[in-house]
N, C-alpha and C positions, 0 to 999 in steps of 0.2 A: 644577429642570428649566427648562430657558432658557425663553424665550419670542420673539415677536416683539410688538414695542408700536409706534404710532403717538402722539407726544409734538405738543399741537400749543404755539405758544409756545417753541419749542427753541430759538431765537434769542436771546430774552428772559435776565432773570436769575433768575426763579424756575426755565423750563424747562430754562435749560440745566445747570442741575445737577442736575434730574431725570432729564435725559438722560444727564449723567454718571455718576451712580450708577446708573443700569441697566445701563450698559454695562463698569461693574466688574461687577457682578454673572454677566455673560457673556450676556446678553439683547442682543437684535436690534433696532434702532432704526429706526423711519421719523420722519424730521420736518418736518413743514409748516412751509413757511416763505413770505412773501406776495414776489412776482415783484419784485426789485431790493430787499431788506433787507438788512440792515445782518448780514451773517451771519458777523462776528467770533468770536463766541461757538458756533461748529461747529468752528472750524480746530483739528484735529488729532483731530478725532471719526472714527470709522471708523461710520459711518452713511449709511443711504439719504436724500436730501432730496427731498420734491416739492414742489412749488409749488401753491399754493391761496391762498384770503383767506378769510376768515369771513365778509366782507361781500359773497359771491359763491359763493351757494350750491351754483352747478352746479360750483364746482369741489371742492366737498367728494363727491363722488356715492361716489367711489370711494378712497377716502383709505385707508379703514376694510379694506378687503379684503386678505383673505389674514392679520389680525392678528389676537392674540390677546388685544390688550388696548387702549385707547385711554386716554391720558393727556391731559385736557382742561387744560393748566393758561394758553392761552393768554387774554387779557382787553386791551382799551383802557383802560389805567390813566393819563387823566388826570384830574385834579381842576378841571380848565379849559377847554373849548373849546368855538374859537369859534361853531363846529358842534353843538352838545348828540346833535343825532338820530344823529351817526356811534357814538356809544358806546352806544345801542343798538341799531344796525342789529350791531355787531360782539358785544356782550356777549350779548344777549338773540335777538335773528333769528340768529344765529351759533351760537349752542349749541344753538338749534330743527333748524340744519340741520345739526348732528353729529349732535345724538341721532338724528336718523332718517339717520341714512346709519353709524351704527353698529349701526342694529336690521338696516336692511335686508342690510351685511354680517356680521350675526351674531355681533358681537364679543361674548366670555362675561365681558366682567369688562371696566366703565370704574373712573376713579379722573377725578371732576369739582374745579375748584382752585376753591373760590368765598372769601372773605375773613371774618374777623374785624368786616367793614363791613356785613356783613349781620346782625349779632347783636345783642341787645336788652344794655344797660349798666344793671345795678342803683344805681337809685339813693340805696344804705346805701351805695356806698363798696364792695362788694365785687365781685369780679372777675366780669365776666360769663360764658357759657358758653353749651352748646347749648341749653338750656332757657328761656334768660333771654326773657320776653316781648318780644314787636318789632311791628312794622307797617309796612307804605310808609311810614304817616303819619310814623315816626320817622326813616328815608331824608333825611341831609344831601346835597343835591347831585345829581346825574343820573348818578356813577358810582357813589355807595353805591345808587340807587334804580335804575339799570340791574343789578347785581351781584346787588340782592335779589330782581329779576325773573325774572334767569336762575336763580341756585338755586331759587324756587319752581317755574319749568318744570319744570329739573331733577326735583326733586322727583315732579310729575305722572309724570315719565317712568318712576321707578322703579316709585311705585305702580302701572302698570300695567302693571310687569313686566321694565324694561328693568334689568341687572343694573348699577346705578350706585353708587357710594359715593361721598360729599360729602365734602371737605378742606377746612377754613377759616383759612387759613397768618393769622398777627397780621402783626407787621413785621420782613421778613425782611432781615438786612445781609450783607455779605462781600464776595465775590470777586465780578467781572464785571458790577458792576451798571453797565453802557454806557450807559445815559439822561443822569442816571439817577434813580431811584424818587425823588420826594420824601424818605424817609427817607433818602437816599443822598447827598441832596443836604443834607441837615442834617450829615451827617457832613465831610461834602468841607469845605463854609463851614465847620464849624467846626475842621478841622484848617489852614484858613487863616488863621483868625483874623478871619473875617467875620461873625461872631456874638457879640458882646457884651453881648446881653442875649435873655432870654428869657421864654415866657409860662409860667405854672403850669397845665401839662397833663401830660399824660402817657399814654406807651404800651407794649404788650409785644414785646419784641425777641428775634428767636433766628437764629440762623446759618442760612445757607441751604443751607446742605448739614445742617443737622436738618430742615430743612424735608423737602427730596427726600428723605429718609429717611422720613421721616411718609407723603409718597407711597406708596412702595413698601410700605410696611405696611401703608397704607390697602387696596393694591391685594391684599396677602399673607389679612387678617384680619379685613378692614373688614363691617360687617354691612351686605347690602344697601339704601340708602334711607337709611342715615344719616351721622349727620355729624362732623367731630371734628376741633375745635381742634390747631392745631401751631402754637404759640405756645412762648416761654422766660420771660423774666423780665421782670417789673413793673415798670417805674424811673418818675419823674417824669424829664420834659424838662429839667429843672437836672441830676438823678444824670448822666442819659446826658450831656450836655456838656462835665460836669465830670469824668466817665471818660476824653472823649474829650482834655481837654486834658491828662489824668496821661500818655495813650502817647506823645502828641509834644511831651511837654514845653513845653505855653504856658500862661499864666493862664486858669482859668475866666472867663465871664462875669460879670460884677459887677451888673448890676442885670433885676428883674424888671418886665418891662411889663404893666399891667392891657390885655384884651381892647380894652376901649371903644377905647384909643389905637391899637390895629393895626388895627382894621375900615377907617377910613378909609384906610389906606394900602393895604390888599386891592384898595379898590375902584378906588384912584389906578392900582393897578397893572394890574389886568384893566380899564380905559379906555385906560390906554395898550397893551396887548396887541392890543386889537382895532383899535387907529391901525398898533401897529408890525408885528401880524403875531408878534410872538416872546411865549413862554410867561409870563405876568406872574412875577414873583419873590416875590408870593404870592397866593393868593387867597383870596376870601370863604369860599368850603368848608374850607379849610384854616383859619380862623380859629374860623369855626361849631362844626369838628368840635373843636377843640384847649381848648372850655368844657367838654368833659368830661375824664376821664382814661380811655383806651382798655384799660383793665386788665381781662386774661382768663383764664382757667384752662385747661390743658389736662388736667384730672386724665382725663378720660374716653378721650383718645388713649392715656394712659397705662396705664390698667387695659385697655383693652381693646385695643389697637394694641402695649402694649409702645415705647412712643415715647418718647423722652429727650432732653431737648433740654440743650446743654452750656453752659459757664461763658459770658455775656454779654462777658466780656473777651477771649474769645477771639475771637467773633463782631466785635467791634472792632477787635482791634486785625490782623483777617484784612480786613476793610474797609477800613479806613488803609492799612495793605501796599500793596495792591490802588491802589486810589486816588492812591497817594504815585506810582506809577509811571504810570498809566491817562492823569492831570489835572494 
């Protein structure tokens, strides 16, 4: 039975193939989008756009009305800025002021995009999940500890009744990522050949059209108030590099840098960001986070969502495509 859904983040690369796959499905799209964005990533979509911000509550009042589902997958996803408080006036006051403009239009069924960054990482070495212990305390950075904010609101919100189900997408690649994502930008440098060495981390990668699939099932089967990984495959940051130099045909990187030696250059480069104004080419959060290995399980999407996330190479080499043309 169609529906009509309100998608916010539809400009983005996580949303707009959430919004794409609704709209196979023959569902009715609305999409928030913030007044002069980059709205590339619509053109050829037969969908409603309205205009709002997250960072501007009164123009959420009414976003929700008349739908019959709200897709929250929009988020400030940097790991740098020069501003900290903008990523949570938008992640954490921004999802305060959906949820209640979803109650007050009576939406029967949200579907919230919260991250993989908000999950507790065992430290045996085995892949973390929805269960794995966390804290603020363990919050790398102002966008993992913004993101774990919002899902704990989240969270209040179901418990007291508001019909939410939680998505915790890992690291999603493919098509349209316009920024783009950090991991997006590992792929790019490396099918340039701008990457010749790397650190011993590692993370879980799945196409972003499994992703928006995990949505929609979220939205189809999801139990209210809970949460569930949509995550693919476990690679260490050498595997993914060295897949990515097998599609376009260059040498893998040849040598692995120990942590200690990149910190200083994080911080070289976020001094220089806040001189030049432009996003440093890495930074200390990124460094922090990259001593762990980001490995996660999605078994529980699986048993209970039915979710399947497909071959890692294909997720690549739909990225590279993408990219070879986009940069």
């Amino acid at each position: 039975m169609a529906m009509k859904a309100v998608i916010t983040g539809a400009t983005g690369f996580v949303g707009s193939a959430v919004a794409r796959r609704l709209l196979r499905e023959g569902h009715e799209v609305r999409a928030l989008a913030r007044p002069g964005s980059d709205r590339r990533n619509l053109q050829g979509l037969e969908l409603e756009v309205v205009e709002g911000d997250l960072a501007d509550a009164a123009s959420l009042a009414h976003v929700c009305d008349g739908c019959d589902a709200l897709f929250h997958v929009a988020a400030d996803y940097r790991l740098w800025a020069p501003q900290p408080e903008q990523l949570y006036r938008t992640n954490v006051d921004g999802t305060q002021a959906l949820m209640e403009a979803a109650r007050r239009s009576g939406v029967p069924r949200i579907v919230y995009t919260s991250s993989v960054a908000t999950l507790g990482i065992p430290t045996d070495g085995r892949p973390g999940d929805e269960d794995t212990p966390v804290s603020l305390a363990d919050m790398v950075g102002h966008y993992k500890r913004s993101k774990f904010l919002a899902e704990a609101l989240v969270r209040r919100y179901a418990a007291e009744g508001l019909p939410v189900v939680i998505v915790n997408p890992s690291t999603p690649i493919g098509p349209r990522d316009i920024k783009p994502t950090p991991t997006g930008r590992i792929v790019r440098d490396a099918m340039a050949g701008r990457m010749p060495a790397y650190v011993d981390t590692g993370l879980n990668v799945a196409h972003v059209d499994d992703v928006a699939e995990g949505h929609l099932l979220a939205w189809q089967r999801g139990a209210i108030g809970e949460r569930y990984v949509l995550g693919g495959a476990n690679l260490s940051l050498r595997e993914l590099l060295f897949e990515i130099a097998d599609i376009v045909g260059r040498k893998p990187p040849r040598w692995r840098l120990p942590h200690a030696a990149v910190m200083p250059v994080a911080y070289a480069a976020e001094a220089w960001a806040r001189i030049s104004g432009k996003p440093p080419i890495a930074t200390v959060e990124e460094v922090r986070m990259s001593r762990k290995r980001m490995f996660f399980s999605s078994a529980k999407a699986e048993r209970e969502l039915g979710y399947a996330a497909g071959p890692v190479r294909l997720a690549l080499e739909d990225a590279v495509a993408w990219f070879s043309l986009h940069h």
